[in-house]
C-alpha positions in Angstrom: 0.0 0.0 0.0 1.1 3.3 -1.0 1.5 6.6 1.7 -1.5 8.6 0.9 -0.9 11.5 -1.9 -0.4 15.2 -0.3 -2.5 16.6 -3.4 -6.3 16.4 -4.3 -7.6 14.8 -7.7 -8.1 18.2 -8.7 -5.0 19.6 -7.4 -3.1 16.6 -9.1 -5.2 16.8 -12.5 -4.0 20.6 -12.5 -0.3 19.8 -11.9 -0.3 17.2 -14.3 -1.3 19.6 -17.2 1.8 22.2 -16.1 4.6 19.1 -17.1 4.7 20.1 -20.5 4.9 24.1 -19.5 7.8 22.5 -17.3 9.7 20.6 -19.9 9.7 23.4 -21.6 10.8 25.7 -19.1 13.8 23.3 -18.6 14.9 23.5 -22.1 14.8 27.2 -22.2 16.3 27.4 -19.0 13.3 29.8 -17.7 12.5 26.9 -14.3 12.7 30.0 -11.9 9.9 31.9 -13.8 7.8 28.8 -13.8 8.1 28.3 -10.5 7.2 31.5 -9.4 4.4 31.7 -12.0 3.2 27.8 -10.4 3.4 28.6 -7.0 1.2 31.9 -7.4 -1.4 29.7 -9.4 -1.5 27.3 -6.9 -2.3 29.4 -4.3 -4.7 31.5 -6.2 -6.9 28.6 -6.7 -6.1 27.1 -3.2 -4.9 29.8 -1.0 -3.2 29.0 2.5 -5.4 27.4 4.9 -5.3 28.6 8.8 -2.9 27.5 11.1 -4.2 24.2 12.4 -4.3 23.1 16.4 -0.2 21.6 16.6 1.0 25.1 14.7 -0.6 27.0 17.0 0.5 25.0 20.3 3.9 25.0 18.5 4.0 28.0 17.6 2.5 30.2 21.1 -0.2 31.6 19.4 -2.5 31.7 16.6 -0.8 34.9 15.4 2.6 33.4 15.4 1.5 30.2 13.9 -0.1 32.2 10.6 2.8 34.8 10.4 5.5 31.4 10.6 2.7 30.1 7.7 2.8 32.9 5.8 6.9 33.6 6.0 7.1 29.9 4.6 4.6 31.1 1.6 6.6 34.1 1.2 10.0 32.5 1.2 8.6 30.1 -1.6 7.3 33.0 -3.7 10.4 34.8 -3.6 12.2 32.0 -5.1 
């Protein structure tokens, strides 16, 4: 038995589309703008969820555990 997939149908079905885009990123050696241009349509179409219980006991606070969320979207999106 397999480890249960981190995407959606959906969410998979839309990736899947975005491997030729990718290929043909790769050969015109344009992967950061891809990326970038991925990551924002991702998260336009499935935008960050709240923290959930464990961030927030991890983190202190509800406050910290979004602002730690959103510094990990932000780090992505700067790539």
């Amino acid at each position: 038995m397999g480890k249960k997939p981190w995407t959606t149908l959906e969410q998979r079905a839309w990736l899947k589309v975005l491997i030729p885009v990718f290929v043909q990123a790769q050969q015109e050696k344009k992967t950061g703008t891809f990326f970038k241009d991925t990551y924002n349509g991702w998260y336009e179409k499935w935008p960050t969820i709240a923290p959930t219980e464990g961030e927030i006991e991890a983190e202190g606070s509800a406050e910290r555990a979004l602002a730690y969320r959103c510094k990990a979207v932000d780090t992505v999106s700067d790539y």
